[in-house]
N, C-alpha and C positions, 0 to 999 in steps of 0.2 A: 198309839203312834201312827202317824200317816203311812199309807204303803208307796214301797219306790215308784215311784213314774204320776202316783195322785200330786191332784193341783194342792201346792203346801198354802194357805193363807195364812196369814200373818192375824191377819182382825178376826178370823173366826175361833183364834185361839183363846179357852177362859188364864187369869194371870196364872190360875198356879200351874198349866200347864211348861209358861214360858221355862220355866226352871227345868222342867221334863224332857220337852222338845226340841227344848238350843242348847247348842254350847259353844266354847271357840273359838270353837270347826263352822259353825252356821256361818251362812252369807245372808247376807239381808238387800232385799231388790226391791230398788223404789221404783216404781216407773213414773215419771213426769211426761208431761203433754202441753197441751194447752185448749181455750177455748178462743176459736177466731173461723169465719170465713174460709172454706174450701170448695169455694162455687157451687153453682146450682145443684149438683147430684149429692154432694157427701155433708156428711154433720158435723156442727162446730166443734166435737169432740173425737175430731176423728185423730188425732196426735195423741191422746189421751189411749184411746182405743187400742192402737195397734202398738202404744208402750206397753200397756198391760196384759191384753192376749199375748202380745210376743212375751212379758215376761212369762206367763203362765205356760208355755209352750218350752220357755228354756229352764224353766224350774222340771219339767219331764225330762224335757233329753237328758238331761247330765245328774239325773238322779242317781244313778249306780255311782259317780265318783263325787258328788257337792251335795250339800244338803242346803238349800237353800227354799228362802222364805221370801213370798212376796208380799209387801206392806201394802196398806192403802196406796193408790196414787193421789200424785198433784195433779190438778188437774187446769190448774191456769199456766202462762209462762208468761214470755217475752215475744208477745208480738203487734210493737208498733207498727210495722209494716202492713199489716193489716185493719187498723184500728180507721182506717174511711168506711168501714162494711158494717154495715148492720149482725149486732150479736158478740160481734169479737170485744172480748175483754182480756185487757193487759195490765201486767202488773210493771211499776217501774223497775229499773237493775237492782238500786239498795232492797228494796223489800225482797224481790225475787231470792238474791242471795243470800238473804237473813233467813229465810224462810225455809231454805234447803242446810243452812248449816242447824238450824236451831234442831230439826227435823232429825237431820243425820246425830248430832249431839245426844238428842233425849233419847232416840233407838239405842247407841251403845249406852248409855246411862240406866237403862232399865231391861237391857237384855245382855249374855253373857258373849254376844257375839260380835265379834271384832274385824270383821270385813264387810264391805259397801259397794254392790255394783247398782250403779243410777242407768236405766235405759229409758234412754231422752227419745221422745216420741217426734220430737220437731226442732227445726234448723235454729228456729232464732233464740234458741236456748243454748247453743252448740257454744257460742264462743265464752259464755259466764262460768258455762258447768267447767269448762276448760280450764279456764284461772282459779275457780273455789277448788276444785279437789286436789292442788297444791296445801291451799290454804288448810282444808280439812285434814289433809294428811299430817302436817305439822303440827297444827294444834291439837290434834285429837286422838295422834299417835293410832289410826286406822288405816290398814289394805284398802283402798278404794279406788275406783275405776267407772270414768264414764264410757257407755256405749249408744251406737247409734246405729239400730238394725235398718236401717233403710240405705245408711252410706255403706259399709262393711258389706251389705247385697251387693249393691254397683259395682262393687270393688273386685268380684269375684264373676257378675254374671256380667257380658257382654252381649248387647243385644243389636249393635249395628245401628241402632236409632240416631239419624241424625239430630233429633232435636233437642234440647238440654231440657232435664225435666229438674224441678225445683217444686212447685207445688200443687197437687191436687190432679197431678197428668195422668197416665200411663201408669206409671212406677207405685203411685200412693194410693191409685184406685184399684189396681192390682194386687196390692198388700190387705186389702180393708174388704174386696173379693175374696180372699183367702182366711182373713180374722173374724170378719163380722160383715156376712153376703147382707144379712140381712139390712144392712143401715146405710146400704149403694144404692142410688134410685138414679139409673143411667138413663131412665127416661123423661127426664126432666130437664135436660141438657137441650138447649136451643140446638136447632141442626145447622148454624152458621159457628159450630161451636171450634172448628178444625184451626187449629193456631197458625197464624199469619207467621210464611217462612220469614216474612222480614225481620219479625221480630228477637231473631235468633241471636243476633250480633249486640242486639242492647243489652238482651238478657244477659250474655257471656260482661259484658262490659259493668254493668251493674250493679249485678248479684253472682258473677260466679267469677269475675277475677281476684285470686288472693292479692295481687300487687298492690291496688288499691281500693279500700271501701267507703261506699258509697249509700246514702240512704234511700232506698224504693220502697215504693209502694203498691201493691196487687191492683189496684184500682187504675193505675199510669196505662195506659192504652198500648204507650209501645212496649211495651212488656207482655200483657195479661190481655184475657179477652174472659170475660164471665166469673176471674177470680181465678182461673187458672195460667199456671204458667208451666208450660211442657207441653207432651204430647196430647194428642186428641183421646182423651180420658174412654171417650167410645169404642177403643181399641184395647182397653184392659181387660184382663180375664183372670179367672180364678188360680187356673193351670201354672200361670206367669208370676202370682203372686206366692203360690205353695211353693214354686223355685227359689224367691227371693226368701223365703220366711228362712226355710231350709238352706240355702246361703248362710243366713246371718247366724241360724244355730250353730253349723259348726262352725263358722269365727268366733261366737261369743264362748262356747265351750272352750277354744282354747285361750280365751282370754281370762276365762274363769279359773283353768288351769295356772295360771301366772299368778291371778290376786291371790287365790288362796292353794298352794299345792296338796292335794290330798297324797295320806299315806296311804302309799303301795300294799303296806300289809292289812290296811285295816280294813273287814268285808264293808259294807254299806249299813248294815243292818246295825253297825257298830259306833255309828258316827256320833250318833245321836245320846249324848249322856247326860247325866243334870249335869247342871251349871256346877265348876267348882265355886268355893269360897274365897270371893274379895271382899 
């Protein structure tokens, strides 16, 4: 049996274990991402990345009250928006969301465990997963909930930055300083890299107004400069992004709290029973 606070994996588990290690009570955490363009310094799998360390990271914290498991991730999404850039590969919406129900479907079909938290590593997945986990709730009679530790950060930390960060800035290169230093190469970043104030008001207009939407492209000049769009990515640090990871823990612990309530009586060491019989 894993000890409380070890990284639980899902794939490194043999099958007869699944009957041992899950039950009910288990959470199962997919993290999704994507493969696409995030300018000169970070790797096309940086959505990918910071889905999955951060689940690995919230599979610790909340180990004394959830037992949860993290599965393979996906590792592709939704990002037309990016698809002028060399590397990025996109999937369309039908497949994308065939892909996550079929995924979510076979997990409760061959594990005893009936709740699903999805941590989406990237935006342009944001508004599909939104509509499917209606969809999946209904048909598939599961607890599940999408999160998104990069928004739920914002949401708690306030940093005065005038400039709206969206992709690959400040915010994402911070988070990715904190998950995985080693795959940042902030020296690679052209020195005319500092984003044009002008660009401020398109961004807001384009890509960050809910009133209306609108389809952009990272490649569009008045937006982006090198594939980024936010702050000057050379002002990220480690320190900034352990704030935001730590932000999003505790919002997603108490969101875990809601999907699935653990009982009060029951120690941690207890969670874990075989599977009953269906």
């Amino acid at each position: 049996m894993t000890a409380a606070g070890e990284k639980q994996s899902y794939g490194k588990l043999t099958a007869p274990r699944i009957a041992v290690e899950l039950s009910e009570r288990s959470i199962l955490c997919l993290p999704v991402g994507s493969l696409e363009q995030h300018g000169p310094h970070l790797p096309l799998n940086t959505d990918t990345v910071i889905a999955e360390r951060f689940a690995d990271r919230l599979t610790a914290h909340v180990a004394q009250r959830h037992d949860v498991w993290v599965v393979p991730p996906v590792p592709y999404g939704l990002s037309p928006e990016h698809a002028s850039s060399s590397g990025t590969v996109t999937l369309d919406i039908p497949l994308y969301t065939t892909l996550i129900e079929t995924l979510v479907a076979d997990y409760l079909r061959s594990t005893p465990a009936r709740a699903v938290l999805i941590v989406n590593g990237h935006g342009g997945n944001k508004g599909s997963l939104e509509a499917l986990v209606h969809q999946l709730q209904r048909k598939h009679d599961v607890a599940i909930c999408v999160v998104n530790p990069g928004s739920v950060a914002a949401g708690r930390i306030k940093t005065g930055n005038e400039f709206p960060e969206v992709h690959a800035g400040v915010w994402e290169t911070s988070l990715m300083l904190a998950l995985a230093p080693d795959y940042v190469r902030l020296d690679l970043l052209p020195s005319d890299s500092c984003p044009d104030p002008g660009q401020r008001e398109e961004i807001q207009r384009l890509v960050l107004d809910r009133g209306a939407t609108w389809p952009w492209s990272s490649d569009d000049p008045a937006i982006s400069k090198n594939g980024v769009i936010g702050g000057d990515p050379r002002k990220a640090n480690a320190e900034f992004g352990q704030a935001l990871v730590a932000a999003a823990l505790d919002a997603c612990a108490a969101v875990l709290d809601r999907l699935a309530p653990p009982a009060p009586h029951e120690p941690p060491e207890h969670r874990r029973t075989h599977a009953p019989h269906r």
